[in-house]
N, C-alpha and C positions, 0 to 999 in steps of 0.2 A: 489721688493725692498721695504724695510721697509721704513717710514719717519726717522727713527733716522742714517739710515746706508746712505738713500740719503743725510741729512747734512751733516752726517761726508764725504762722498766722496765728496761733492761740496764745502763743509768748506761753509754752509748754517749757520749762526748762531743761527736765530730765522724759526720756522715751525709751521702752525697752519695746524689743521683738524676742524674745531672748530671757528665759527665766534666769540664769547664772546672773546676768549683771544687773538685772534687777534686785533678787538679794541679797547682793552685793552692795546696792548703794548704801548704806549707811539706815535705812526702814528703823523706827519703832514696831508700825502696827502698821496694817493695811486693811484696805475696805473690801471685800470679796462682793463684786456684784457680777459675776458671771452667769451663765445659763444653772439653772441647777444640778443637771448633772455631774457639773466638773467643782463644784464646793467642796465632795471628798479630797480629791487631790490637791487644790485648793487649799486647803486648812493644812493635808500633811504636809506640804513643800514647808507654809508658815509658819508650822512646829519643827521642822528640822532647823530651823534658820532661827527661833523663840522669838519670835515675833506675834506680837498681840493682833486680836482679829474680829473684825466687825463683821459678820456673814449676813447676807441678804436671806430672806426667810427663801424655801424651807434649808433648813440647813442640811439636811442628808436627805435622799430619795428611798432611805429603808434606816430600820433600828442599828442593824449590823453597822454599817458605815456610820453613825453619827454615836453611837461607845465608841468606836475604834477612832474617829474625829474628837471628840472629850479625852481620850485615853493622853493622845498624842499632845494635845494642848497640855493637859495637867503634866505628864513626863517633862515636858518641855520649861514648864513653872509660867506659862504664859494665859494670857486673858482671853475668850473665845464667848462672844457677845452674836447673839440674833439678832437683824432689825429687820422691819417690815417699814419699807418707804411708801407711800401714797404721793408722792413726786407726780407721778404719771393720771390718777383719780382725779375725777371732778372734785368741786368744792362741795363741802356739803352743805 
């Protein structure tokens, strides 16, 4: 399925392929739930750009990258928040 026929069936307004015009659109904050891997680069695009940020647990795969991911938020004067969803968990 194309990006343009996935909006229209979800009534998606805004779709990026494409980091620039993504932080570009006008963002407050964003939600980071990608693979964990990519959360470092992740959080630094969002601190170039001082955009607050919701990151999906773990937040860094080593200590190094997640000071250097605090480093970048606090320079930036922006919000850098952990969450842990259970979306996916049974009930308990």
């Amino acid at each position: 399925m194309t990006l343009q026929k996935t909006q229209e069936r979800y009534q998606i307004p805004n779709a990026y392929t494409e980091t620039a015009p993504f932080f570009a659109s006008g963002l407050d904050a964003i939600t980071i739930t990608s693979p964990a891997p990519v959360h470092h680069q992740n959080v630094l695009d969002a601190a170039r750009h001082q955009l607050h940020v919701l990151c999906e647990k773990p937040l860094a795969t080593n200590r190094a990258e997640a000071e250097e991911m605090l480093a970048a938020m606090q320079k930036a004067q922006a919000s850098l928040y952990t969450a842990f969803c259970y979306r996916f968990s049974a009930r308990l």
